[in-house]
C-alpha distance (Angstrom), angle and dihedral (degrees) to the residues before:
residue distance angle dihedral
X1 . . .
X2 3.83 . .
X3 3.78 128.0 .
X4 3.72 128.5 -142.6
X5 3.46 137.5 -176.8
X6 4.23 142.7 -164.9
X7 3.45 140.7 -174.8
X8 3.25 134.7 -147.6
X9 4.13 113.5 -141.0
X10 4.22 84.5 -156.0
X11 3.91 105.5 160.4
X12 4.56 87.2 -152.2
X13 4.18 81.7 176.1
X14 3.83 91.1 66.7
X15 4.12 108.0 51.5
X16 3.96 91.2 84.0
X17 4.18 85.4 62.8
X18 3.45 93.9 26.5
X19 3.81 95.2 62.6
X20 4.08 95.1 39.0
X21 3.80 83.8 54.4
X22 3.52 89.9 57.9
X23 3.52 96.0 42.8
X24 3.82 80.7 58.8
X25 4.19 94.1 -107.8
X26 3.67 117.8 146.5
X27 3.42 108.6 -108.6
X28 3.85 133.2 171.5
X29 4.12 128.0 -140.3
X30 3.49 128.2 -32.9
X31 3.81 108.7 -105.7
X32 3.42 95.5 -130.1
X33 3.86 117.6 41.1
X34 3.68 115.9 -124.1
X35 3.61 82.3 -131.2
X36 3.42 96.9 61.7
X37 3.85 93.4 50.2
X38 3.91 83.4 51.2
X39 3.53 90.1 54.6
X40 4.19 90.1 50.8
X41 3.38 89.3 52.1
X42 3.68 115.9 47.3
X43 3.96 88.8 38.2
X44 4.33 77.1 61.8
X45 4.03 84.8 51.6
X46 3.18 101.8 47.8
X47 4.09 83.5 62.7
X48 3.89 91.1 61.7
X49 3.76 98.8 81.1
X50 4.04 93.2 42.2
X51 3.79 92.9 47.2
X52 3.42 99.6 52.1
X53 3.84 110.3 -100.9
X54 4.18 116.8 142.1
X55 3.73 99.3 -151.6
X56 3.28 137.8 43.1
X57 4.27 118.9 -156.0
X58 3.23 141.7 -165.6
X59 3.86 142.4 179.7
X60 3.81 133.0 -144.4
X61 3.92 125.1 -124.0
X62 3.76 143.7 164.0
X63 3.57 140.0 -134.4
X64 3.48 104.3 -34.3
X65 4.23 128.6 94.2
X66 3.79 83.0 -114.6
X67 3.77 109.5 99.8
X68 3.95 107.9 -13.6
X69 3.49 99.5 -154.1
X70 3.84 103.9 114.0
X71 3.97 95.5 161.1
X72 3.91 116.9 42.5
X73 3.77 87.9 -178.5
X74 3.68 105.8 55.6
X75 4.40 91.3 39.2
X76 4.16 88.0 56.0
X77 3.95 86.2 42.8
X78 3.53 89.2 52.4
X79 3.86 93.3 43.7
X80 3.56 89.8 43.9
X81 3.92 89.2 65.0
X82 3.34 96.4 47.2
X83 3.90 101.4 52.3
X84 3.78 125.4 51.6
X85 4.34 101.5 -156.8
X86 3.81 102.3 21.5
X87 4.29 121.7 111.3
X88 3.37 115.8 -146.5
X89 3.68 124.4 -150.3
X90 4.32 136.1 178.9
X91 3.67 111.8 -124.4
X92 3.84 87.5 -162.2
X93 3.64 125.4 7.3
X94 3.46 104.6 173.2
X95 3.38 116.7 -148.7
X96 3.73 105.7 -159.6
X97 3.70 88.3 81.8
X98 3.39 115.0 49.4
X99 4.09 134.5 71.0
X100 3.93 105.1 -108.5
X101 3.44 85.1 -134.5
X102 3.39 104.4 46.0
X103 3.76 92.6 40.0
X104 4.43 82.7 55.9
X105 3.57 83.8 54.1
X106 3.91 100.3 57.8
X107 3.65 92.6 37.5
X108 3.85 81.2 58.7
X109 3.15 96.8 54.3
X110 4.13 92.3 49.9
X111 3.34 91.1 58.7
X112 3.88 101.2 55.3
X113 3.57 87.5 50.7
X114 3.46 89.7 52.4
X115 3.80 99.7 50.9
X116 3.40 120.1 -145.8
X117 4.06 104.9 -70.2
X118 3.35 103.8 59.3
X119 4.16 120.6 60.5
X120 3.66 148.9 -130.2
X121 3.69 124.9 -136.0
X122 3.96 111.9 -156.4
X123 3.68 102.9 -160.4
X124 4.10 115.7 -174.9
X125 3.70 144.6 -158.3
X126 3.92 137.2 145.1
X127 3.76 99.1 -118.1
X128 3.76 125.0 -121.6
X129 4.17 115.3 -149.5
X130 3.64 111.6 107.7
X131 4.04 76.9 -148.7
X132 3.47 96.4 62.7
X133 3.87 100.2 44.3
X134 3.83 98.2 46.4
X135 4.17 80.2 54.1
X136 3.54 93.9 51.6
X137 4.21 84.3 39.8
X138 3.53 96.5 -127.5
X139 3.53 121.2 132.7
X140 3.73 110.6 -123.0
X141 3.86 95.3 -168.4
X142 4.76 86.1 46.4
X143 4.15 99.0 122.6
X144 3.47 114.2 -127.7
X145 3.94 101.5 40.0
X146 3.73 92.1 93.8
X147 3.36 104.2 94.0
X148 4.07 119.1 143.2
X149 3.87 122.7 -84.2
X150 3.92 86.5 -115.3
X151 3.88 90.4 59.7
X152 4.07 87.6 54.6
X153 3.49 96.4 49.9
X154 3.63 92.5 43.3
X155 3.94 82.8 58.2
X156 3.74 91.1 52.1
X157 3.26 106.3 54.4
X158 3.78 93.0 45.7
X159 3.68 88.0 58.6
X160 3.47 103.2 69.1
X161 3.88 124.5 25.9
X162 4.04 91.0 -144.9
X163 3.78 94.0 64.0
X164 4.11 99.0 101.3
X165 3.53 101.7 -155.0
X166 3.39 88.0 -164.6
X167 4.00 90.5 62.0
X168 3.89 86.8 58.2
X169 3.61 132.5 82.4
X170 3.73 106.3 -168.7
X171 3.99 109.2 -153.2
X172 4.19 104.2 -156.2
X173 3.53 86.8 -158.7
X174 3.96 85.9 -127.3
X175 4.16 99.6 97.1
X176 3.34 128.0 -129.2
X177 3.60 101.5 -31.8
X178 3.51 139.1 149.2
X179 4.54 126.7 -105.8
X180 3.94 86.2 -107.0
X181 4.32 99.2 39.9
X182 4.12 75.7 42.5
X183 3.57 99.7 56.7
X184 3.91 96.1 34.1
X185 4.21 82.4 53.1
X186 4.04 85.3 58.7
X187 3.55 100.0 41.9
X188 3.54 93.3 50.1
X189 4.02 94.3 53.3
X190 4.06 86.2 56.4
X191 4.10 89.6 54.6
X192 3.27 96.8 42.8
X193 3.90 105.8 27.6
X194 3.66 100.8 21.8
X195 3.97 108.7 32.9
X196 4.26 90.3 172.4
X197 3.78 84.8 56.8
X198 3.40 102.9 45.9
X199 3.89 93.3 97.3
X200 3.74 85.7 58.9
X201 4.61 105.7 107.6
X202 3.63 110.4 -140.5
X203 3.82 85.8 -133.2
X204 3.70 99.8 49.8
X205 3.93 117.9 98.4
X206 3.87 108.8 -90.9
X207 3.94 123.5 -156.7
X208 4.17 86.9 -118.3
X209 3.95 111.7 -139.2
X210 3.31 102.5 -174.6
């Protein structure tokens, strides 16, 4: 059995401003710094390796105080230098918003600074906060950009000759289920989450914006 652990980086002191900023209030400084909730929270990592744990996770968010983690690649890079046994793994890398290639590139990168013992766990999704698309200024509603997780990582790994597939075990975030329970999982999410995709086949070609 192996034991893993996350944190979260969530500033919960600063939705109250946040959400008057964004309803265009004037509003003064958070009263806690997001740096000082960084602070908290990697001092809490950096207890992971000496306490035990195998993995190390994170999760990938968008302008908002909830879940500060806007680049899953570079924090498990950084955590990767700073621990010797730990693997690292992305809860949620969501595809939608990154460049295959450069994405390829920064997984790269991980990897070297892993070395070749200790693994990386790629874990997938397309995201769902209207917040966090209109940040990353992709339409989440745009037809053709719902191609399958599979297609993405296809498109990574051809990208860039020094991403091993074989070094990375890509977590769909749908379980252990079968092609069929698979693609009726992903057609249901555009009827019931994304009615103006809902037309969209899960085996016809998608323009893949990953």
């Amino acid at each position: 059995m192996r034991f893993g652990v996350t944190f979260s980086y969530a500033n919960y002191w600063d939705w109250d401003r946040f959400e008057a900023l964004e309803r265009g209030e004037e509003v003064g400084p958070p009263a806690v710094p997001d740096r000082q909730i960084w602070a908290g929270q990697l001092a809490l990592a950096d207890l992971a390796e000496p306490l035990g744990f195998d993995t190390l996770w994170t999760v990938e968010q968008h302008a908002a105080p909830y879940l500060m983690v806007p680049d899953p690649t570079q924090y498990l890079t950084i955590f990767a230098a700073r621990t010797r046994r730990l693997d690292v793994g992305s809860m949620i890398t969501v595809l939608l918003w990154h460049n295959p290639f450069r994405l390829a590139e920064q997984i790269s990168v991980l990897q070297h600074v892993l070395g070749p013992d200790r693994k990386y766990f790629l874990g997938v999704g397309r995201g769902l906060a209207r917040r966090n698309f209109d940040a990353m200024g992709v339409d989440m509603l745009a037809d053709g950009i719902w191609g399958t997780p599979e297609q993405c990582v296809e498109r990574i790994i051809e990208h860039h000759e020094e991403v091993n597939p074989s070094e990375i075990i890509v977590l769909l975030g749908t379980g252990t289920m079968t092609g069929p329970q698979m693609e009726k999982a992903m057609r249901l999410y555009g009827e019931k989450v994304l009615p103006r995709v809902a037309h969209l086949r899960t085996e016809e070609e998608a323009v893949v914006a990953c």
